[in-house]
HTML snippet that shows the backbone in 3Dmol.js (N, CA, C, O; Angstrom):
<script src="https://3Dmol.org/build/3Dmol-min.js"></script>
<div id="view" style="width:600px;height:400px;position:relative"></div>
<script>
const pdb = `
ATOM      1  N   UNK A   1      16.715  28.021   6.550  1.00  0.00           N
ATOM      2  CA  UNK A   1      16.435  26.997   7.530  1.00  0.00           C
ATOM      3  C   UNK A   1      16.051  25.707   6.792  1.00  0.00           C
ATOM      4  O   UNK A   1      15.170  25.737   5.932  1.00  0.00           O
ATOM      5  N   UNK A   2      16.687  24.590   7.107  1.00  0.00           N
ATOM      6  CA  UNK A   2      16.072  23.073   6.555  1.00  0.00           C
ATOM      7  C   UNK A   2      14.944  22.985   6.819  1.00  0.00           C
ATOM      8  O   UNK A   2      14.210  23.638   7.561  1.00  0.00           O
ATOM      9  N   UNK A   3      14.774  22.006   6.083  1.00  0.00           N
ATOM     10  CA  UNK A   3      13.129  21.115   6.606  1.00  0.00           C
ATOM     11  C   UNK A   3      13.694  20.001   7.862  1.00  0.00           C
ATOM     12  O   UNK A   3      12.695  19.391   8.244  1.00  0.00           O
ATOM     13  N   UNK A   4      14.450  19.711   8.329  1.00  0.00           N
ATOM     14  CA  UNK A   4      14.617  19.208   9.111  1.00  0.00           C
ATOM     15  C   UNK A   4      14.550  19.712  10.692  1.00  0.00           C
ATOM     16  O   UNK A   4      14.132  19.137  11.697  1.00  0.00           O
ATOM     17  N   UNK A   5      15.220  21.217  10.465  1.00  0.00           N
ATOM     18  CA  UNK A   5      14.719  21.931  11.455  1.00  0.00           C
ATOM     19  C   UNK A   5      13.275  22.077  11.975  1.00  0.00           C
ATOM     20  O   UNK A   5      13.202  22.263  13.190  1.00  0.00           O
ATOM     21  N   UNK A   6      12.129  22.032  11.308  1.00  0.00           N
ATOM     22  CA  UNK A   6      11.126  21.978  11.803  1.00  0.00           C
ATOM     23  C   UNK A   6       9.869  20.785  12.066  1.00  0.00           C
ATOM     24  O   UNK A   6       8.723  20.910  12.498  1.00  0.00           O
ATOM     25  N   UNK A   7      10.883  19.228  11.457  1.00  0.00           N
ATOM     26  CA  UNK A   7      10.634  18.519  12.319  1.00  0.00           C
ATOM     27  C   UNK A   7      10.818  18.151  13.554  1.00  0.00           C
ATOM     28  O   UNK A   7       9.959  17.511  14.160  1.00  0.00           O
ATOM     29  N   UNK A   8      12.148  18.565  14.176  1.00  0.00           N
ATOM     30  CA  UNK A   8      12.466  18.328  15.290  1.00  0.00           C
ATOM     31  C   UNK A   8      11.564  19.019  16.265  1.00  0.00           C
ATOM     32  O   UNK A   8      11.593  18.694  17.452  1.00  0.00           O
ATOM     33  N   UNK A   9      10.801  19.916  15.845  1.00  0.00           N
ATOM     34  CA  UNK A   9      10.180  21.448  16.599  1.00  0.00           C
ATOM     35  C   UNK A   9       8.860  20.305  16.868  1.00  0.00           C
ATOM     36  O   UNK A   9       8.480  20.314  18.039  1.00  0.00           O
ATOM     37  N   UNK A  10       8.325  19.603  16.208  1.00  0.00           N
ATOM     38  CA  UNK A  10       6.882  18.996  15.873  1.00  0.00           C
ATOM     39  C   UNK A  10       7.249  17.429  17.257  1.00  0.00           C
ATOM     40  O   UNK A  10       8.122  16.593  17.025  1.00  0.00           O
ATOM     41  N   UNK A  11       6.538  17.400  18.313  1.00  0.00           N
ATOM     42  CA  UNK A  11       6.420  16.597  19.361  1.00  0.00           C
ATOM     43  C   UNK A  11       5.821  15.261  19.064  1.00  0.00           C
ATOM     44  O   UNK A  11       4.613  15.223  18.828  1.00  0.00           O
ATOM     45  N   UNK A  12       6.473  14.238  19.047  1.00  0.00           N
ATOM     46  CA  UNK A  12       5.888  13.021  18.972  1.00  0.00           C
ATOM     47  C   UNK A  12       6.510  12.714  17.403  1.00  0.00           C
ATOM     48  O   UNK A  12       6.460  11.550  17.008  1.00  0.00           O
ATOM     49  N   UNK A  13       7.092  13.759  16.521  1.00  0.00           N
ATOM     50  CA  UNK A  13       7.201  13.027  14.981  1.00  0.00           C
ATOM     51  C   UNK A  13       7.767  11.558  14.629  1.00  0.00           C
ATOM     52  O   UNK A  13       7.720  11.074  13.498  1.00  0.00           O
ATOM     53  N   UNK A  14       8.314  10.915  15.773  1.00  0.00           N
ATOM     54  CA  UNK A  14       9.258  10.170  15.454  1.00  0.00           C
ATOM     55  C   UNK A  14       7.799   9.125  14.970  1.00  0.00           C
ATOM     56  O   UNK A  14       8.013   8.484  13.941  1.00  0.00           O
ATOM     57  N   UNK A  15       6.952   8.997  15.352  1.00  0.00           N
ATOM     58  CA  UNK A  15       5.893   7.984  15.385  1.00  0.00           C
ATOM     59  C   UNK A  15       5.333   7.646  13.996  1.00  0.00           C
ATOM     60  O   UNK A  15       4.813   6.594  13.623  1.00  0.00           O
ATOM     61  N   UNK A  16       5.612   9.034  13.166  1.00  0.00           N
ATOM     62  CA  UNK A  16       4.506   9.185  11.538  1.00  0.00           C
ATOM     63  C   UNK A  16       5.691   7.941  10.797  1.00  0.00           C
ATOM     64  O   UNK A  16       5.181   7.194   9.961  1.00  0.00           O
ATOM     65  N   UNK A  17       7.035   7.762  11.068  1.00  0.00           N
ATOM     66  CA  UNK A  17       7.770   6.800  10.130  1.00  0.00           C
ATOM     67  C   UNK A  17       7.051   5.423  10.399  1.00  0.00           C
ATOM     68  O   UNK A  17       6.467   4.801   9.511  1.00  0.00           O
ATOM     69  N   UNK A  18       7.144   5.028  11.642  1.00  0.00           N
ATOM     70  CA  UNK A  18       6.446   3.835  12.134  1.00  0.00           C
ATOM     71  C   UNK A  18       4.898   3.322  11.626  1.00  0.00           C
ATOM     72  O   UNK A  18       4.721   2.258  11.033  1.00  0.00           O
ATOM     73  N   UNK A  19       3.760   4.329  11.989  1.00  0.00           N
ATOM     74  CA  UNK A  19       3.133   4.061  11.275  1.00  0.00           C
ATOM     75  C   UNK A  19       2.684   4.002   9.814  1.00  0.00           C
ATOM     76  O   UNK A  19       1.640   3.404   9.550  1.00  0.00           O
ATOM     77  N   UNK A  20       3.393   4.573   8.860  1.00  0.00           N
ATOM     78  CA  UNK A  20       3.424   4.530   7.599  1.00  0.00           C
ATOM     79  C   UNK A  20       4.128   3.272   7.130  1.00  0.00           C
ATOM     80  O   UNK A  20       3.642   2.534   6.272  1.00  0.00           O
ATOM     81  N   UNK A  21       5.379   3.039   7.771  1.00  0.00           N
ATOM     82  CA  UNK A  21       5.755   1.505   7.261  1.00  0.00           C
ATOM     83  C   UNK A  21       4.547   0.287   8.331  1.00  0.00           C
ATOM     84  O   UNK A  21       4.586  -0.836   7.829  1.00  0.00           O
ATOM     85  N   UNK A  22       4.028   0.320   9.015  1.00  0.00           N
ATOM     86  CA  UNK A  22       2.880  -0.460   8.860  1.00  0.00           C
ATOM     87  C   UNK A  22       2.156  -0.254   8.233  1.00  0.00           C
ATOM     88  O   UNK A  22       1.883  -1.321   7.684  1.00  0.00           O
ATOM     89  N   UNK A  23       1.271   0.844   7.697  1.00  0.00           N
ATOM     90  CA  UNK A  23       0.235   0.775   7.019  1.00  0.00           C
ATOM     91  C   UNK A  23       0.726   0.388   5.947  1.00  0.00           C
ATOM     92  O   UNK A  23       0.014  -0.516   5.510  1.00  0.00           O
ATOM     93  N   UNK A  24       1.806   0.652   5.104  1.00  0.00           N
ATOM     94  CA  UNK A  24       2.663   0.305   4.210  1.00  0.00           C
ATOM     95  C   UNK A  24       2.692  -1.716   4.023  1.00  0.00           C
ATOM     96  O   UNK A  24       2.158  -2.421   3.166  1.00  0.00           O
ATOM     97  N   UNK A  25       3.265  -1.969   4.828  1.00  0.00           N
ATOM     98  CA  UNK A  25       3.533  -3.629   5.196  1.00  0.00           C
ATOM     99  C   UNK A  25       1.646  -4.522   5.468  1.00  0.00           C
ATOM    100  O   UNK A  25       1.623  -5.734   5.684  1.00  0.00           O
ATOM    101  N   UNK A  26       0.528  -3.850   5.417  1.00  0.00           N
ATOM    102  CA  UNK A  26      -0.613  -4.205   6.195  1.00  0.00           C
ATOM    103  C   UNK A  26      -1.284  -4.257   4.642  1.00  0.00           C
ATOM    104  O   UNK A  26      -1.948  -5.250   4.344  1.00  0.00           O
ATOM    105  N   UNK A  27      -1.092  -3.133   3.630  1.00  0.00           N
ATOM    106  CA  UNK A  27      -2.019  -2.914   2.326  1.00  0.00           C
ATOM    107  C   UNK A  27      -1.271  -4.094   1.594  1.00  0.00           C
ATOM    108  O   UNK A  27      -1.920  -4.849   0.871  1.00  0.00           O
ATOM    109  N   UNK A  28       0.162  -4.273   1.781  1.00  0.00           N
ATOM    110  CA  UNK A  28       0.961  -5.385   1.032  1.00  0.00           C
ATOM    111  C   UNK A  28       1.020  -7.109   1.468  1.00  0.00           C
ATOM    112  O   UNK A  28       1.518  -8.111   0.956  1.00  0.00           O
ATOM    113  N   UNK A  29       0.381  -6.874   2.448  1.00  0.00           N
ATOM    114  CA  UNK A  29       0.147  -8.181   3.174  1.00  0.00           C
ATOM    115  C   UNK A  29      -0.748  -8.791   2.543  1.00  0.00           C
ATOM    116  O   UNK A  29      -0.814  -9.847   1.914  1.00  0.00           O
ATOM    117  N   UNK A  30      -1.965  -7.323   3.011  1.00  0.00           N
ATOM    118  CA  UNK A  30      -3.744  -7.878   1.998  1.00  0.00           C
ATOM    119  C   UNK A  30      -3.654  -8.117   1.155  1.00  0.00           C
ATOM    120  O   UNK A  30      -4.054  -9.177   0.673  1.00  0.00           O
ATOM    121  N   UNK A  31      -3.044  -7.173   0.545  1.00  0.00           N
ATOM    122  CA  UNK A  31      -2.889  -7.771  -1.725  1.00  0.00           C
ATOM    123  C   UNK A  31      -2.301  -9.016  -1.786  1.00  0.00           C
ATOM    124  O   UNK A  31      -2.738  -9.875  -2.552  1.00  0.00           O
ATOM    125  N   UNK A  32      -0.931  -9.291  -0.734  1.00  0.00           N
ATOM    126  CA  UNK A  32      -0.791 -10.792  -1.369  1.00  0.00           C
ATOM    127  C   UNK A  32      -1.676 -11.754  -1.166  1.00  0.00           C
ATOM    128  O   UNK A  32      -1.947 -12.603  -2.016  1.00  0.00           O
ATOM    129  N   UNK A  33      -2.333 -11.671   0.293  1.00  0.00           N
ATOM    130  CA  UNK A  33      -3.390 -12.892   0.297  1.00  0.00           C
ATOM    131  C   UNK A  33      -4.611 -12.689  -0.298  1.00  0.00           C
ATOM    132  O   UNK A  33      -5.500 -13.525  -0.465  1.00  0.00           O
ATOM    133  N   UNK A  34      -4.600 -11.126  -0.717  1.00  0.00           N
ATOM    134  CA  UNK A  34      -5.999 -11.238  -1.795  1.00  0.00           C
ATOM    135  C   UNK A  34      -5.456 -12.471  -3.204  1.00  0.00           C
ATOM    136  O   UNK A  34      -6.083 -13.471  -3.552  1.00  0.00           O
ATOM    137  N   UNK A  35      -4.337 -12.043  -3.688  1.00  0.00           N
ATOM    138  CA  UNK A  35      -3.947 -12.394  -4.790  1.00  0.00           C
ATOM    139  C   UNK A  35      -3.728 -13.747  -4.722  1.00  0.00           C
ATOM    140  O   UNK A  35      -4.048 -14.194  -5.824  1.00  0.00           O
ATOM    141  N   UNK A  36      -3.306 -14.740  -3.922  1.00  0.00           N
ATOM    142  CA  UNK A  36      -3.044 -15.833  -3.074  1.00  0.00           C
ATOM    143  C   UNK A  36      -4.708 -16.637  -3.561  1.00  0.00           C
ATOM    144  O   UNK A  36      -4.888 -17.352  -4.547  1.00  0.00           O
ATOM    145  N   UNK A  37      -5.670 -16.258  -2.593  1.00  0.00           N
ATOM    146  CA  UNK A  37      -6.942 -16.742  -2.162  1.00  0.00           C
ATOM    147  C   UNK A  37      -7.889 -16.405  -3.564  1.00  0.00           C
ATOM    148  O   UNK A  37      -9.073 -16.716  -3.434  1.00  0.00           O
ATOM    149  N   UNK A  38      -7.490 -15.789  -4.919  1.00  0.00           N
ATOM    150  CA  UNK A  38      -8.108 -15.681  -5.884  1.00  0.00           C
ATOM    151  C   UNK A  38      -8.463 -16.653  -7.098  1.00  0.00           C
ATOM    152  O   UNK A  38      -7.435 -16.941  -7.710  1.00  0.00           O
ATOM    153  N   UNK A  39      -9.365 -17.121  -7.519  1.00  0.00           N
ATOM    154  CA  UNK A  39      -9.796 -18.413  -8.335  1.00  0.00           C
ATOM    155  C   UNK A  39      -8.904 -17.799  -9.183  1.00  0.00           C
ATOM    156  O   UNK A  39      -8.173 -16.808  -9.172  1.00  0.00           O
ATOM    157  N   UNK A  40      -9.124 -18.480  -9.740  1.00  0.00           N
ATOM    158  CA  UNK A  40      -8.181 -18.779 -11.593  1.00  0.00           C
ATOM    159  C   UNK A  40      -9.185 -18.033 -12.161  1.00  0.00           C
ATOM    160  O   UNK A  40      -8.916 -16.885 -12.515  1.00  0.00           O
ATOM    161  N   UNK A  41     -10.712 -18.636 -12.370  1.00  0.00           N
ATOM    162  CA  UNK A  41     -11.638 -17.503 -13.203  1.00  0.00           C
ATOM    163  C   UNK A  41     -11.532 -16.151 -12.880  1.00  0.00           C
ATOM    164  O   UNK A  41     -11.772 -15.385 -13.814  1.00  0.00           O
ATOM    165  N   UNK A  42     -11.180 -15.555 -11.602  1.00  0.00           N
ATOM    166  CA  UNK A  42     -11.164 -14.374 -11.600  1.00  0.00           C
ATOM    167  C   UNK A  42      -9.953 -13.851 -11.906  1.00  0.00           C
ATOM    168  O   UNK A  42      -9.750 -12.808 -12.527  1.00  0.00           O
ATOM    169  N   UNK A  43      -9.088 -14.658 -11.422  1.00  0.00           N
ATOM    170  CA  UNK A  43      -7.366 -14.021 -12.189  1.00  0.00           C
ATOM    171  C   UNK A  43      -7.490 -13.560 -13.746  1.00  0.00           C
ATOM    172  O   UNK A  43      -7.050 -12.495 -14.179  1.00  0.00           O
ATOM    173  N   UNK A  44      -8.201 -14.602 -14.551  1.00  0.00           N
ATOM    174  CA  UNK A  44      -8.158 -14.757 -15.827  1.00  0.00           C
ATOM    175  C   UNK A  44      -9.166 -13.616 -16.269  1.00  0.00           C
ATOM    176  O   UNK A  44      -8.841 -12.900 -17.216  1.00  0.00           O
ATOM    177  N   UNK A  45     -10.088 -13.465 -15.778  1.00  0.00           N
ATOM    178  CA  UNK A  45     -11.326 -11.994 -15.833  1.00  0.00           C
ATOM    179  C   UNK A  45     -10.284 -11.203 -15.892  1.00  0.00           C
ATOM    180  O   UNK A  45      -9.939 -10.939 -17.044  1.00  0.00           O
ATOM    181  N   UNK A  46      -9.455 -10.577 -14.774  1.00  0.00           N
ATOM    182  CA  UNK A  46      -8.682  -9.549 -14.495  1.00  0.00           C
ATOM    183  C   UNK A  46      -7.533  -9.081 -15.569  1.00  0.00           C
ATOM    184  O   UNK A  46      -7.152  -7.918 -15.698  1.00  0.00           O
ATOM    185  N   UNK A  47      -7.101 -10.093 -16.239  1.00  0.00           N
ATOM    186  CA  UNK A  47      -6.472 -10.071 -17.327  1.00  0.00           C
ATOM    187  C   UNK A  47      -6.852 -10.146 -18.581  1.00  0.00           C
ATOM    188  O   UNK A  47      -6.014 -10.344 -19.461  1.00  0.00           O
ATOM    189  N   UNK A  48      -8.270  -9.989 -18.883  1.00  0.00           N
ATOM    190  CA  UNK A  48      -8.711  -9.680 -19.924  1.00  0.00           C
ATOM    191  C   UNK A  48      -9.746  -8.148 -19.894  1.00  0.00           C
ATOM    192  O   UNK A  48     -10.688  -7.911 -20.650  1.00  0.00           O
ATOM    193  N   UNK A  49      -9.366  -7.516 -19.097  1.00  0.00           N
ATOM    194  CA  UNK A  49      -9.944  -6.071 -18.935  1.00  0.00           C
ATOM    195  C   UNK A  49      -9.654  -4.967 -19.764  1.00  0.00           C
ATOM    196  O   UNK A  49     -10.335  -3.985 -20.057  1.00  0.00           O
ATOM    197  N   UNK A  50      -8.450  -5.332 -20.105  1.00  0.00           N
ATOM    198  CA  UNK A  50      -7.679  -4.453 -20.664  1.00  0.00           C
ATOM    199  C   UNK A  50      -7.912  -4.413 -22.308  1.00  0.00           C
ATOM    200  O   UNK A  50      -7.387  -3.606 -23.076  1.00  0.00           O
ATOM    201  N   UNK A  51      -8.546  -5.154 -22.552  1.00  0.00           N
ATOM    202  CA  UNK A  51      -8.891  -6.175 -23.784  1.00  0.00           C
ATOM    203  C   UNK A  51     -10.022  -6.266 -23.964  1.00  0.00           C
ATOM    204  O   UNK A  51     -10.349  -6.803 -25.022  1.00  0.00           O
ATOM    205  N   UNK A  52     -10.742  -5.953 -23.348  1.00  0.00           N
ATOM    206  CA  UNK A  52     -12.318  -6.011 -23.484  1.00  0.00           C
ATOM    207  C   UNK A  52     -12.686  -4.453 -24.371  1.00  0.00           C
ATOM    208  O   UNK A  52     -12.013  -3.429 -24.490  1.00  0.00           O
ATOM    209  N   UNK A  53     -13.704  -4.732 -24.760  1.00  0.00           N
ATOM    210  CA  UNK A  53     -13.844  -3.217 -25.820  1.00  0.00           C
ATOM    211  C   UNK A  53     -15.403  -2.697 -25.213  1.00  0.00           C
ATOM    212  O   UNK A  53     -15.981  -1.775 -25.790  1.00  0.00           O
ATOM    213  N   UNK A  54     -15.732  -3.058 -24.566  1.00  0.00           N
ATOM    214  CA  UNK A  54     -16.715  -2.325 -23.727  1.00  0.00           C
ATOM    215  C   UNK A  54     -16.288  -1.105 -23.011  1.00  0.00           C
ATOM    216  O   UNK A  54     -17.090  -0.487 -22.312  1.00  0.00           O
TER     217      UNK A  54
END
`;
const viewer = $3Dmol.createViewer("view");
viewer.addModel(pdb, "pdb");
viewer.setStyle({}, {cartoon: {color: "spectrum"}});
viewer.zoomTo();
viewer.render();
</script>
């Protein structure tokens, strides 16, 4: 038996695609306007993390 067969069995599934590409499109929204709305000092912090020896 597929795995497809026992989505069809499961009531309402059509809904889990929908909300996953929003939550999907909503975390990618935030990051850009986090990344957008971020000073330069903190951009520049963020890129020296990796580099820091602490």
């Amino acid at each position: 038996m597929k795995f497809i067969n026992y989505l069809e069995k499961i009531s309402g599934v059509s809904i889990y695609p929908v909300v996953s590409l929003l939550l999907f499109t909503a975390v990618f929204v935030l990051v850009i306007i986090y990344a957008m709305r971020a000073s330069r000092d903190t951009i520049a912090e963020m890129e020296n993390i990796p580099l820091d020896d602490q």
